[in-house]
BAFI-3210 file (N, C-alpha, C; in Angstrom, 3 decimals, decimal comma, padded with zeros to 6 digits):
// residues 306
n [1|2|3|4|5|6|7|8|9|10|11|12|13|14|15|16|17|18|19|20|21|22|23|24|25|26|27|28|29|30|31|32|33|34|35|36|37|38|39|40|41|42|43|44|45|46|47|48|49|50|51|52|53|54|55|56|57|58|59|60|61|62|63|64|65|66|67|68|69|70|71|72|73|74|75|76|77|78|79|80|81|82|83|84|85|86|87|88|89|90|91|92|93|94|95|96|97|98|99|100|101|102|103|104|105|106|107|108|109|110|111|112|113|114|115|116|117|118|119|120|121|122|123|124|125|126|127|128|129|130|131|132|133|134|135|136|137|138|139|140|141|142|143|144|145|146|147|148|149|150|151|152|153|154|155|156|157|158|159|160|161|162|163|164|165|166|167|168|169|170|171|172|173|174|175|176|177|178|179|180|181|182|183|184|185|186|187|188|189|190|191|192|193|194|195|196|197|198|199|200|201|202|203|204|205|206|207|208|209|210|211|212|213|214|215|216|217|218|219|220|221|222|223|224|225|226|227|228|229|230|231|232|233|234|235|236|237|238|239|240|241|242|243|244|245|246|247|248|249|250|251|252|253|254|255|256|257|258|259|260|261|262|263|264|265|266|267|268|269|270|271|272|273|274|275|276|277|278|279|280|281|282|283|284|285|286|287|288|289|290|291|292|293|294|295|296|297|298|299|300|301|302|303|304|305|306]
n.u [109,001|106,665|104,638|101,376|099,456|096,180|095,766|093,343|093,699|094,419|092,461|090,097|092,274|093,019|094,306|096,724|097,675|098,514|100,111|102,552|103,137|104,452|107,029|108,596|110,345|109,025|107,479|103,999|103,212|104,839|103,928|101,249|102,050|102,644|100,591|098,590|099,935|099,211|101,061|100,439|098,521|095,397|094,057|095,014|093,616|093,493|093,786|092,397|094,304|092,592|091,433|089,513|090,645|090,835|089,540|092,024|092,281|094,760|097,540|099,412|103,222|105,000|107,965|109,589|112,901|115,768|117,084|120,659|122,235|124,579|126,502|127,761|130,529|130,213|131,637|130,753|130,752|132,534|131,996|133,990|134,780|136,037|138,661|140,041|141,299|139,966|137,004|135,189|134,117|131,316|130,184|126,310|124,300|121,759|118,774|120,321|119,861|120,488|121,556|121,086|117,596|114,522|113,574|115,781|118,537|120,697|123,152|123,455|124,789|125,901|127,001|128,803|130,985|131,638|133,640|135,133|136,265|139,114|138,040|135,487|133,138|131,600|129,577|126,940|125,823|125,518|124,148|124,217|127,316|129,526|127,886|125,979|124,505|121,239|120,195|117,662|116,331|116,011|117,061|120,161|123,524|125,980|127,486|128,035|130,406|131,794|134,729|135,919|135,024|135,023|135,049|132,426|131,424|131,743|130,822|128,010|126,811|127,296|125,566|123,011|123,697|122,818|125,255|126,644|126,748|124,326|123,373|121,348|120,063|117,205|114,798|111,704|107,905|106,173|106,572|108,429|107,776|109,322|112,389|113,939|113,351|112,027|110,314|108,973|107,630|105,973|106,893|104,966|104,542|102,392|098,806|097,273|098,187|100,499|103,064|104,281|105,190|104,225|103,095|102,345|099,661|098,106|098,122|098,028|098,651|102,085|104,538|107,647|110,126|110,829|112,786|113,779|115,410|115,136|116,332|116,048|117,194|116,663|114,415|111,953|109,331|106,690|108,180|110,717|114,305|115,822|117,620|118,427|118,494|118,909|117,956|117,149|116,951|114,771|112,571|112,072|112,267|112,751|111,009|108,342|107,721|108,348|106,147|104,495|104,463|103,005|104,571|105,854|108,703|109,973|109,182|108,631|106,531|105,114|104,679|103,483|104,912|105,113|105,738|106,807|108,547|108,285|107,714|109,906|110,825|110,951|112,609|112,738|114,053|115,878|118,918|121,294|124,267|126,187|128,237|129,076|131,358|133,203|136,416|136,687|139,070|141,072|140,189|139,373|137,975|135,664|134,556|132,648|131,232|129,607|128,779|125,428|123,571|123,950|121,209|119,430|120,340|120,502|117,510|117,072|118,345|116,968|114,951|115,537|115,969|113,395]
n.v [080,479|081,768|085,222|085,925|088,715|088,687|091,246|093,314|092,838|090,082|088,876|086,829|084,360|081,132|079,451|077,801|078,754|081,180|081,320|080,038|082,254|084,198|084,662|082,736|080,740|078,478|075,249|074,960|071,976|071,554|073,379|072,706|070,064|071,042|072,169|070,243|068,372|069,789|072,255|074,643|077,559|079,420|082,005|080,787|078,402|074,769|074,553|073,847|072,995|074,453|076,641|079,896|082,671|085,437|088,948|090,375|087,748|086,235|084,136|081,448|079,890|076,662|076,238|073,341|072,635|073,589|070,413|069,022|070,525|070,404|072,026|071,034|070,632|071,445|070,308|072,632|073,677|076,707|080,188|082,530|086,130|088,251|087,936|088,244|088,103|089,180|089,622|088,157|088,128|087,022|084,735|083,736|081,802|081,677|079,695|078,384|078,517|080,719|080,413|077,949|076,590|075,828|073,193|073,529|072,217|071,230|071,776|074,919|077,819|078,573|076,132|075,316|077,647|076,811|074,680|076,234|078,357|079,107|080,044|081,904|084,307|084,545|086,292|086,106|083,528|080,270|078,994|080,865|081,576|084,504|085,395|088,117|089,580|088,578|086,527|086,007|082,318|082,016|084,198|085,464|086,455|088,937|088,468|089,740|088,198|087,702|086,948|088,099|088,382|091,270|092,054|091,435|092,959|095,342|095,811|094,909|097,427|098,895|098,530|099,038|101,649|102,380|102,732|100,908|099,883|098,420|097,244|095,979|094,524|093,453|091,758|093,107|093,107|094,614|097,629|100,366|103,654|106,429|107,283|107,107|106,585|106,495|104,385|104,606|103,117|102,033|098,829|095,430|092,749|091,171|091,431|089,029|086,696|085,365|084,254|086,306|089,802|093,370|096,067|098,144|100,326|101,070|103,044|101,401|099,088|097,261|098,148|098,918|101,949|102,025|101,936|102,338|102,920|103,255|102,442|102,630|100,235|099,060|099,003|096,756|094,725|094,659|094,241|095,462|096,372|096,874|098,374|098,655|100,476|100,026|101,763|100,954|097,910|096,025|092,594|090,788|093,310|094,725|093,088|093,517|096,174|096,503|094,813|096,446|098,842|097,854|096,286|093,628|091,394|089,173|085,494|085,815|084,498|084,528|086,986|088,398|087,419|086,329|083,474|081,988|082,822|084,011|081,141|080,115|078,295|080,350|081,144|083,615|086,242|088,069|089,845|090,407|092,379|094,115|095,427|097,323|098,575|099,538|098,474|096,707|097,014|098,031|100,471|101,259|101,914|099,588|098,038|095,793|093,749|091,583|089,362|088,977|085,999|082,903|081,952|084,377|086,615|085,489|085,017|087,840|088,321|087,040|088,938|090,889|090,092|090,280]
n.w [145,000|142,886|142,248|141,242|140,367|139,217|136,042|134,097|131,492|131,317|132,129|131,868|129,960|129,688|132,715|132,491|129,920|130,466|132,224|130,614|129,309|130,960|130,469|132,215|131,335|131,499|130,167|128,228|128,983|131,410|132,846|133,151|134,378|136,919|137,837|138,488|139,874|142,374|142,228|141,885|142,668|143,155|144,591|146,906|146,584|145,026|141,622|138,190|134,726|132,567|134,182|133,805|133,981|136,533|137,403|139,188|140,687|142,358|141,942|142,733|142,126|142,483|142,002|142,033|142,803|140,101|138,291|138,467|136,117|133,720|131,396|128,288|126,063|122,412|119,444|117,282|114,089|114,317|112,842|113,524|113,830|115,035|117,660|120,922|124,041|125,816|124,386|121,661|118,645|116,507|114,116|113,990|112,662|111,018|112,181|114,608|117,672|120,619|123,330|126,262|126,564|127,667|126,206|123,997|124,644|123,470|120,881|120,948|120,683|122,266|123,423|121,474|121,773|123,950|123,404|122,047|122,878|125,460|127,788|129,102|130,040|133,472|133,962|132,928|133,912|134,512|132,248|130,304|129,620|128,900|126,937|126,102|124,669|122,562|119,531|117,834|116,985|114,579|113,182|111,390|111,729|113,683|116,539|119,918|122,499|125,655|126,887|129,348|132,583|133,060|130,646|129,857|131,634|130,770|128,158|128,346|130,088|127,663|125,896|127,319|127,406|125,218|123,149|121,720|118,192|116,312|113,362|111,177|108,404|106,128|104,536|103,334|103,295|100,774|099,403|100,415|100,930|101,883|101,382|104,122|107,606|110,396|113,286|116,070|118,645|121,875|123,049|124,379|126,289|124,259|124,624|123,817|122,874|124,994|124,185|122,197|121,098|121,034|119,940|122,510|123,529|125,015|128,020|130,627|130,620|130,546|129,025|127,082|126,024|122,684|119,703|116,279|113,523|109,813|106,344|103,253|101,431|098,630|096,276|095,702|093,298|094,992|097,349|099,614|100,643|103,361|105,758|108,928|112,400|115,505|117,862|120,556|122,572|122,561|122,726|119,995|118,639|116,290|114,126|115,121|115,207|112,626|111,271|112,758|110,753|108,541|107,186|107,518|108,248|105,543|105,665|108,553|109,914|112,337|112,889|110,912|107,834|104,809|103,758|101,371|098,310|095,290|094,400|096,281|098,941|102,254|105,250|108,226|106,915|108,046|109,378|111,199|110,329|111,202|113,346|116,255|118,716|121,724|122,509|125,962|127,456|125,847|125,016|122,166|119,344|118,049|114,887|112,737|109,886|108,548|105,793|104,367|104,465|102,213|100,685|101,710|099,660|097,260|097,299|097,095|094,440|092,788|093,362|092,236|089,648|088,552]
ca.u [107,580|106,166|103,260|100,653|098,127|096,017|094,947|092,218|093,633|095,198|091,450|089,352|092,520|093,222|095,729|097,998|098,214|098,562|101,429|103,111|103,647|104,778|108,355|109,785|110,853|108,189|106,898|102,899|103,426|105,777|103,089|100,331|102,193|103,003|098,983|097,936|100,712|098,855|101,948|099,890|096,966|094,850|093,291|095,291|093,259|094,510|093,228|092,662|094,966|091,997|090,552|089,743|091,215|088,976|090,225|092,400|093,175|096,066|097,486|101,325|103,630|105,810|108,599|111,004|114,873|115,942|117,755|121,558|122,522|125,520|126,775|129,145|130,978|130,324|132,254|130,076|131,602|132,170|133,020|134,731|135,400|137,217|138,871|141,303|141,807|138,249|136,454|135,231|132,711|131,275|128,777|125,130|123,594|119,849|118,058|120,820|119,316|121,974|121,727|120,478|116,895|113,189|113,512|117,008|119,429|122,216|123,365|123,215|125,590|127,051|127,984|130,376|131,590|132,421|134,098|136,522|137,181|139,582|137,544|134,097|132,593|130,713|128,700|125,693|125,278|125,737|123,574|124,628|128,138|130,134|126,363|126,436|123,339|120,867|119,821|116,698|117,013|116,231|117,858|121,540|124,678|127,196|127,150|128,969|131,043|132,439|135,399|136,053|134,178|135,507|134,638|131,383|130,372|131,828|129,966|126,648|126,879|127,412|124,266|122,304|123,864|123,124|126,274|126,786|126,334|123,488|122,905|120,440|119,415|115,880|113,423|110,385|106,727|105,182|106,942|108,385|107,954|109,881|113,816|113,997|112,318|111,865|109,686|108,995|106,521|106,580|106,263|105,224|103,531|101,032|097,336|096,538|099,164|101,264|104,420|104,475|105,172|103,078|103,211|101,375|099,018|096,825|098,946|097,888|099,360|103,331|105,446|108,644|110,036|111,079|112,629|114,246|115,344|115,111|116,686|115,782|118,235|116,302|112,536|111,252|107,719|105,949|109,151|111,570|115,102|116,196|119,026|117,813|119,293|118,673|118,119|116,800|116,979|113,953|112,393|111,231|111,915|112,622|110,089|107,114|108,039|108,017|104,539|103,255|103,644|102,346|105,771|106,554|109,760|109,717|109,069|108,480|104,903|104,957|104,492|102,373|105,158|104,653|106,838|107,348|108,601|108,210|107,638|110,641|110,042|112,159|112,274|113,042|114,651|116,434|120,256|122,561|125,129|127,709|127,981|130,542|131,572|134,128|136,874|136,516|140,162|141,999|139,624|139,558|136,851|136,144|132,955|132,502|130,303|129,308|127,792|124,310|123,714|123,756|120,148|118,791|121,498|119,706|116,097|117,387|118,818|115,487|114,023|116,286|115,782|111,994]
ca.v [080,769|083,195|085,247|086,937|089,286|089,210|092,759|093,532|092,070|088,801|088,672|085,431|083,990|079,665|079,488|077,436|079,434|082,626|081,089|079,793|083,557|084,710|084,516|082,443|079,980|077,422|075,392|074,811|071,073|071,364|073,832|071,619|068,818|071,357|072,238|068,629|068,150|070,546|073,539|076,173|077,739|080,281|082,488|079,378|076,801|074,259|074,929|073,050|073,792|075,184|077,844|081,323|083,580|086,987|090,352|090,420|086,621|085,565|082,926|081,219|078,692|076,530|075,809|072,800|073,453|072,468|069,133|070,181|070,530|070,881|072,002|069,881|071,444|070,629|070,356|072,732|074,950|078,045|081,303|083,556|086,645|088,604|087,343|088,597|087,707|089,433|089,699|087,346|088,559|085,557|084,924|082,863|080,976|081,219|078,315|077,682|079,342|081,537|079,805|076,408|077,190|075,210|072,551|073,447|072,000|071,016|072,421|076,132|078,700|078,350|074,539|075,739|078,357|076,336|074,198|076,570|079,154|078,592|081,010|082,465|085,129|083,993|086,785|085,572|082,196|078,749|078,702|081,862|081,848|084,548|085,754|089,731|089,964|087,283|086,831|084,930|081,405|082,128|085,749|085,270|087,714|088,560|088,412|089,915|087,254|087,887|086,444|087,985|089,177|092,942|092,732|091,374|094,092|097,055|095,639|095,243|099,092|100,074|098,013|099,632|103,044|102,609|103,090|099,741|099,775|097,456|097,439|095,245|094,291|092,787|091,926|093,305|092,929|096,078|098,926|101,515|104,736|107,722|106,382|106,585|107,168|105,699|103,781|104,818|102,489|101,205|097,073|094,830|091,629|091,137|090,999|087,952|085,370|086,014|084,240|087,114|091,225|093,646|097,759|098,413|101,644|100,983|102,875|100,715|097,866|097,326|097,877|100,178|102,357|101,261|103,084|102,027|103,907|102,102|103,067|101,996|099,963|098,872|098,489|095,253|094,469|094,179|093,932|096,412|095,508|097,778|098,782|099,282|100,488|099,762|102,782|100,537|096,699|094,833|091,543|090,818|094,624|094,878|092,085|093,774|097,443|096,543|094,691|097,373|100,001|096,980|095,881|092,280|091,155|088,016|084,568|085,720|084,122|085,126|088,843|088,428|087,533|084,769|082,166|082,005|083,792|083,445|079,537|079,728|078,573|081,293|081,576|085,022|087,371|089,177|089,756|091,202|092,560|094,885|095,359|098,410|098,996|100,095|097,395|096,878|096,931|099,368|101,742|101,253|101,757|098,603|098,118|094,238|093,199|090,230|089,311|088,038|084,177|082,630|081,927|085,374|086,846|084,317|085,697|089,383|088,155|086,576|089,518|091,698|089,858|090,261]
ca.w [144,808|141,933|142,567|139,942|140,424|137,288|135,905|133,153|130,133|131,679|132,554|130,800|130,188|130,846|134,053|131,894|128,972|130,975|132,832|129,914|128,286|131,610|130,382|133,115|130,609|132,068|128,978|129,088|129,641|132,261|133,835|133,275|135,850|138,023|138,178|138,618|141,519|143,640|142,722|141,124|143,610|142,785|145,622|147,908|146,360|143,858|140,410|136,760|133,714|131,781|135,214|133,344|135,189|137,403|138,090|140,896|141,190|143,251|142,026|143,211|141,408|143,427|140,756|141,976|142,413|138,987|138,615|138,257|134,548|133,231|129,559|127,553|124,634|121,473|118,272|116,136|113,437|114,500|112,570|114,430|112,775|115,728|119,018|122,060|125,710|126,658|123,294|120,403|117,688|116,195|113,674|114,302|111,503|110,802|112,954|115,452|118,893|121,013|124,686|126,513|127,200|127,390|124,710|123,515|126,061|122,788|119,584|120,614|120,213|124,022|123,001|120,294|122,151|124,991|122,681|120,633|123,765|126,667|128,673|129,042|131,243|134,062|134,736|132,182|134,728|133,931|130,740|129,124|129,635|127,391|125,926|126,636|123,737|121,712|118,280|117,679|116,543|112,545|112,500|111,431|112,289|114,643|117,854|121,318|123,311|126,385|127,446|130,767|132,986|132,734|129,157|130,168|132,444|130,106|127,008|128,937|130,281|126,167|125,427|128,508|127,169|123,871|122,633|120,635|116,937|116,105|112,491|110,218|106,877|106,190|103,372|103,897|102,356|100,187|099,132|101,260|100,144|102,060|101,530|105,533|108,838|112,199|114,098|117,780|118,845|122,884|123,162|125,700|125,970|123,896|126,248|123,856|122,644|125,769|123,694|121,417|121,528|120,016|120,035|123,281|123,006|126,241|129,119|131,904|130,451|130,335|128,051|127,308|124,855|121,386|118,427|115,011|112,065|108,877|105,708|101,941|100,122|096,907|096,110|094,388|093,449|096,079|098,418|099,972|101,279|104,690|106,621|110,224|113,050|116,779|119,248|121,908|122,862|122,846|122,626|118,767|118,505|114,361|113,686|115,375|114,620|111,088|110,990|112,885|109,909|107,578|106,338|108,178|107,476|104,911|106,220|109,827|110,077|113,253|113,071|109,559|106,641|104,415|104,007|100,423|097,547|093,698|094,497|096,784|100,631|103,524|106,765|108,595|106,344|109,013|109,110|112,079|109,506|111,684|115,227|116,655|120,600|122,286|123,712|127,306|128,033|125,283|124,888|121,077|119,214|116,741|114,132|111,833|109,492|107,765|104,593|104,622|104,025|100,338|100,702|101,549|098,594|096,186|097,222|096,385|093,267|091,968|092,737|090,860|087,901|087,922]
c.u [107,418|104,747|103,087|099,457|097,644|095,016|093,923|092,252|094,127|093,731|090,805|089,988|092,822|094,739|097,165|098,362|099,210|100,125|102,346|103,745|104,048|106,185|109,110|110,772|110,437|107,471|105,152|102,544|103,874|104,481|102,037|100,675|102,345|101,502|098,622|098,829|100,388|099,966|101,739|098,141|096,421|093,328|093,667|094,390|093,558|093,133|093,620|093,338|093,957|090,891|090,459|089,511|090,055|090,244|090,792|092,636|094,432|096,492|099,656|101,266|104,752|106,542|109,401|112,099|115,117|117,166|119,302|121,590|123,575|126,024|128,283|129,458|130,528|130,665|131,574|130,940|131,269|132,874|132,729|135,227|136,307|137,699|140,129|141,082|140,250|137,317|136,033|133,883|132,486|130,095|127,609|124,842|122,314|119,768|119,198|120,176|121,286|121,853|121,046|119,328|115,431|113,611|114,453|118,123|120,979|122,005|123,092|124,538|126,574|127,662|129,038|131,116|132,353|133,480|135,499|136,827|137,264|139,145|136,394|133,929|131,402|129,982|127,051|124,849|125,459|125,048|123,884|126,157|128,880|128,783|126,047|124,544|123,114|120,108|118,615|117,125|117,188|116,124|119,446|122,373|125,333|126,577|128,702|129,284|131,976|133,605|136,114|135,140|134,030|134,963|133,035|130,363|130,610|131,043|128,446|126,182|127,023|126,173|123,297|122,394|123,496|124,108|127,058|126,021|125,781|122,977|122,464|119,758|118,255|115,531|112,460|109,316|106,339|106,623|107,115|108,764|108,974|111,494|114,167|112,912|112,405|110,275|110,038|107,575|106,715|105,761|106,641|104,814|102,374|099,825|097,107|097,043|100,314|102,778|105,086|104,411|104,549|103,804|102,030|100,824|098,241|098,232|098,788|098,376|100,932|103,832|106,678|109,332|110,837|111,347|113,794|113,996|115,514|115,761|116,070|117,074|117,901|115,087|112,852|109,854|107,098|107,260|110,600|113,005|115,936|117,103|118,140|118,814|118,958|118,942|118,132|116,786|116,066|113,495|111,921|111,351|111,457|111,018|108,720|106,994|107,756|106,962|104,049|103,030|103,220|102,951|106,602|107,548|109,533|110,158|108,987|107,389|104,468|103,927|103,835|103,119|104,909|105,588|107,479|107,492|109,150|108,623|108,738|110,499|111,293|111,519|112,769|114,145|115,243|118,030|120,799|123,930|126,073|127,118|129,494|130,252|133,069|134,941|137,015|137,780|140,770|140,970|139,288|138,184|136,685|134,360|133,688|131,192|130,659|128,550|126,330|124,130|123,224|122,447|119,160|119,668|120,891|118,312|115,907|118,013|117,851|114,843|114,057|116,413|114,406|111,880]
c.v [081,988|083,559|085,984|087,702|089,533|090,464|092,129|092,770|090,611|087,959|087,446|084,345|082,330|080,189|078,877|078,135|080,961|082,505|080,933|081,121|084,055|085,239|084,099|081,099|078,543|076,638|074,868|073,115|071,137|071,913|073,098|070,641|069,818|071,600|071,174|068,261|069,130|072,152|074,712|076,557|079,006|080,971|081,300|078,437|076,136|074,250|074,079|073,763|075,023|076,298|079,192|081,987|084,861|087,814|090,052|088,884|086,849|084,740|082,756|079,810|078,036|075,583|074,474|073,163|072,646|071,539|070,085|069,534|071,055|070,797|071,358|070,684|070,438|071,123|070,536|073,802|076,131|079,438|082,657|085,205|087,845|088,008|087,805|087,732|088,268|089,133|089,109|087,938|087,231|085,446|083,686|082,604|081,180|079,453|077,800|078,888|079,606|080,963|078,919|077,283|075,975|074,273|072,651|073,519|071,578|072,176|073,571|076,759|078,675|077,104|075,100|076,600|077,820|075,545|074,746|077,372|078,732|079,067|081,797|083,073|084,455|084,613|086,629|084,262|081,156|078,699|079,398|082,411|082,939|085,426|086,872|089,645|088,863|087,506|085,667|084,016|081,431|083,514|085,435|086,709|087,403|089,371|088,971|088,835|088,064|087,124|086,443|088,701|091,340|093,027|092,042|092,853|095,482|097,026|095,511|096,811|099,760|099,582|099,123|101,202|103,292|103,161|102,215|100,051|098,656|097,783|096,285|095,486|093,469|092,985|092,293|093,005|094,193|097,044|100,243|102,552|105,866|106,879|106,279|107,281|106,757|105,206|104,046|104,479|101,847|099,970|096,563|093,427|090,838|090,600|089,998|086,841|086,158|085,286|085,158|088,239|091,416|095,263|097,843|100,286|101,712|101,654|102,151|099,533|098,139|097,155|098,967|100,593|101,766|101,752|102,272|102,572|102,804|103,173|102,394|101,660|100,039|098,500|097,235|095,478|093,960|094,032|095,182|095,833|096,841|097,897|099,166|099,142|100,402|100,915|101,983|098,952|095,413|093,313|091,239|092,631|095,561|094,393|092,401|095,244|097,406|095,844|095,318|098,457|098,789|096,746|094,549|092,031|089,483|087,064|084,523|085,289|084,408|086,867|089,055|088,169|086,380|084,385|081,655|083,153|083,744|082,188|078,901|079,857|079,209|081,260|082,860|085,268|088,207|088,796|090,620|091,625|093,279|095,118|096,361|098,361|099,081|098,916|097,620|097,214|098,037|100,667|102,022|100,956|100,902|098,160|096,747|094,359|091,901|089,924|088,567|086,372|084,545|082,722|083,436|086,161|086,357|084,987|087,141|089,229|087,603|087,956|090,368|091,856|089,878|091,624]
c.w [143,896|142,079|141,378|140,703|138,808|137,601|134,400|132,567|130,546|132,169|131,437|130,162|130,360|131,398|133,022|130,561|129,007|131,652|131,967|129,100|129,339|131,557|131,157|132,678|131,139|130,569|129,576|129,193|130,490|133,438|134,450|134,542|136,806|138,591|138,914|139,365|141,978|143,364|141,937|142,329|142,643|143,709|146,756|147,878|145,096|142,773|139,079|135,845|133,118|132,991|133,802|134,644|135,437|137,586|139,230|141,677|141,470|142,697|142,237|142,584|142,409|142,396|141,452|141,757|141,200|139,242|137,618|136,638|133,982|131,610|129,620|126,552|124,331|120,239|117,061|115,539|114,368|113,628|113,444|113,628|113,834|117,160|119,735|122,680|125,948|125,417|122,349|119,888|116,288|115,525|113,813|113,414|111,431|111,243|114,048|116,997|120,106|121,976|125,016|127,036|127,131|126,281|124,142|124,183|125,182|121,648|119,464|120,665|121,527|123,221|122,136|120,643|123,516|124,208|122,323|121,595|124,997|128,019|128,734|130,038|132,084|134,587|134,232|133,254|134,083|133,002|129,925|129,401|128,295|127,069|126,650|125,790|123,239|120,668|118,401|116,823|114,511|112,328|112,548|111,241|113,169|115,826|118,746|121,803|124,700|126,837|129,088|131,242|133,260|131,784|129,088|130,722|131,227|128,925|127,697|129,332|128,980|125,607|126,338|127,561|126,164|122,510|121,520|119,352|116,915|114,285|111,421|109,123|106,737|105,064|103,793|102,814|101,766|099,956|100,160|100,701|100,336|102,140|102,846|105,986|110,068|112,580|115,341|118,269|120,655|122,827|124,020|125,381|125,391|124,634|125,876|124,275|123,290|125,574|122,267|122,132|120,931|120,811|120,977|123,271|124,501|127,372|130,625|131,922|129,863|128,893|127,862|125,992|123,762|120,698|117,499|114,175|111,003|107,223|104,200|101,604|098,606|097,231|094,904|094,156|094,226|097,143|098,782|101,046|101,717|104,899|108,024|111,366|114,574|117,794|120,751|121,390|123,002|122,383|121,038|117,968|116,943|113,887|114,027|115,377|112,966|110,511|111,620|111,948|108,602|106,504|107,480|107,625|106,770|105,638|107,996|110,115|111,668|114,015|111,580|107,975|106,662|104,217|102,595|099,263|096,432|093,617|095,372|098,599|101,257|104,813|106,976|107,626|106,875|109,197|110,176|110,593|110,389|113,168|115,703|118,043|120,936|123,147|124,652|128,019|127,255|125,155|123,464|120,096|117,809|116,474|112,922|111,365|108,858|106,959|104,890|103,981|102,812|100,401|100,543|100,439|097,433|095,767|096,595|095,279|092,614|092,263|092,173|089,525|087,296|087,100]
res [x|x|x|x|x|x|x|x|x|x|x|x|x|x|x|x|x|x|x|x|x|x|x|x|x|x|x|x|x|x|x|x|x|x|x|x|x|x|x|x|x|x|x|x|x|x|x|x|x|x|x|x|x|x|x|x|x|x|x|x|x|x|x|x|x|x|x|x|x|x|x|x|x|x|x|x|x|x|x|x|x|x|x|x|x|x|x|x|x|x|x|x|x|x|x|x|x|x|x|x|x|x|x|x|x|x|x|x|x|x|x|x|x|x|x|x|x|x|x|x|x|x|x|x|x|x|x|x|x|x|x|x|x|x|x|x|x|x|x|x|x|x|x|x|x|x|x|x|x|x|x|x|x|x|x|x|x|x|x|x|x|x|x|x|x|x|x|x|x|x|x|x|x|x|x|x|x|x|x|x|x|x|x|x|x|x|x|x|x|x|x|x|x|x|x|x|x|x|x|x|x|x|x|x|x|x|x|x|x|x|x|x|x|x|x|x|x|x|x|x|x|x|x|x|x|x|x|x|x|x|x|x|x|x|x|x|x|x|x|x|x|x|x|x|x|x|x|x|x|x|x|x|x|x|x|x|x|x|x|x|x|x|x|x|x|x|x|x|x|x|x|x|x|x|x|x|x|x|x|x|x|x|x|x|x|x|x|x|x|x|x|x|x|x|x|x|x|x|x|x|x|x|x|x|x|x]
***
C-alpha cells in the first residue's frame, strides 16, 4: 500500500497524472486500471482517473505483487573498456537505457551485461544487477559496474561521499561568457510536469542540494561546448542546471534545447567522458575516459567550420 498526502502545489492536480510523476515507476495507463479496479481511494473512497486533487487529500494505491520477471541475457555489443574480478567500466551508447524499467523490459544495458559477465553484484536487486550509477537513455559514456558485491558497496559509499570523478562534455545553446563557474541550484520535482526536475526556489516544497562547475572549451555562434563536473548526484542534474542559467544542452527538448542544428537533426548532446574512483579491493586509485560519439564530433566539426 502507498499513501499520499497532497500539499499546496500537488493541489488542482488529475489523480492520475499526479500519481504517474510520483516516481514509483507506475506508468499512467497502468494507473488508470488500477483506478477503475477500485485500487486507488481517495479520502477511502474510490475515485476517477481525471479527480482534481484538495489540500490535504488522502489518497492510497494498492499496487499488486508484480508477476515474477526474470532477465535473459542478451547478445548486445558491448564495449568494455576496463574489467577485474569486482570491477568493469563500460561504455553506454546514446538511446540504449541503463536498467529493465516501465516500458523497457529488453535491450538495456543489464541484458548485455548479463550476457558478457560471469558475475554481477546483487546488491542493486534483480533488475539492476551490477548498476552502482545510471546514465539517461540518450546521454552516452562510461559507466560503474559492479561485479561483487564488496565492490558494490565500496563504490556506492564513493558516490554518497563524493569522491568519484564524474566528468562531462556538452553542447550547449548561446554563448557562455566567464570561461568557468558553477551552478548551485537545489532540484526537486517539478510542482507541474511531475515527470520532470526543475531548480526548486519555494522552501516548503522538496528538493535537495545541487552543484556543478562547468568549464569553457570553445565558443561557436550561438553555441558553447563544456566540460562539467559533478559535485552532487541528481536526477536530470546537468540538463536542468544548465537550462536554468539559459544554456540547455542541444537536442534535450526536454529542458528547452532544440533538436536541430545547421539543418542537422540531434538528440541530447550530453557525454559522460571520464569517470575516476578508487578500487574497492586494492586501494588503487584509477581514472578512464572515452571519446565522444562520431555524431556529436561531426556537430562540433560543422560548427568549427562556420
Amino acid at each position: 500500500m502507498i499513501e499520499y498526502s497532497i500539499d499546496k502545489v500537488s493541489s488542482g492536480l488529475r489523480l492520475d497524472a499526479y500519481l504517474a510523476g510520483e516516481g514509483h515507476g507506475l506508468s499512467r495507463s497502468f494507473i488508470q486500471k488500477l483506478i477503475e479496479g477500485g485500487k486507488v481511494r481517495v479520502n477511502d473512497h474510490p475515485a476517477k482517473p481525471g479527480y482534481r486533487l484538495k489540500l490535504n487529500d488522502k489518497v492510497t494505491v494498492e499496487v499488486p505483487p508484480p508477476k515474477k520477471f526474470e532477465l535473459k541475457p542478451e547478445n548486445i555489443p558491448l564495449d568494455v573498456v576496463y574489467e577485474d574480478d569486482d570491477v568493469m567500466v563500460v561504455y553506454k551508447p546514446r538511446g540504449m537505457v541503463t536498467h529493465p524499467a516501465a516500458g523497457n523490459y529488453t535491450g538495456t544495458l543489464v541484458h548485455a551485461l548479463l550476457y558478457h559477465a560471469r558475475n554481477l553484484s546483487g546488491v542493486g536487486g534483480v533488475l539492476r544487477p551490477g548498476i552502482v550509477h545510471r546514465l539517461d537513455k540518450d546521454t552516452s559514456g562510461l559507466l560503474l559496474v559492479a561485479k561483487s558485491d564488496l565492490a558494490h558497496r565500496s563504490l556506492s559509499k564513493q558516490i554518497k561521499d563524493r569522491t568519484v570523478k564524474r566528468e562531462y562534455v556538452a553542447l550547449v545553446h548561446g554563448v557562455i561568457e566567464p570561461d568557468d563557474g558553477y551552478v548551485q541550484a537545489p532540484i526537486g520535482r517539478h510542482p507541474v510536469d511531475r515527470k520532470k526536475m526543475a531548480v526548486i526556489s519555494d522552501p516548503d516544497l522538496k528538493s535537495r542540494e545541487a552543484l556543478t562547475f562547468f568549464k569553457v572549451l570553445k565558443r561557436f555562434d550561438g553555441y558553447t561546448l563544456v566540460q562539467l563536473k559533478l559535485k552532487t548526484g541528481r536526477t536530470h542534474q546537468i540538463r536542468v542546471h544548465m537550462s536554468y542559467i539559459k544554456h540547455p544542452v542541444v537536442g534535450d527538448k526536454t529542458y528547452g534545447g532544440k533538436t536541430e542544428v545547421e539543418g542537422t537533426k540531434v538528440t541530447t548532446l550530453l557525454h559522460a567522458r571520464t569517470v575516476g574512483f578508487v578500487h574497492p579491493r586494492t586501494g588503487e586509485p584509477l581514472e578512464f575516459s572515452h571519446d565522444m560519439p562520431e555524431d556529436m564530433k561531426e556537430i562540433i566539426d560543422l560548427l568549427s567550420k562556420k
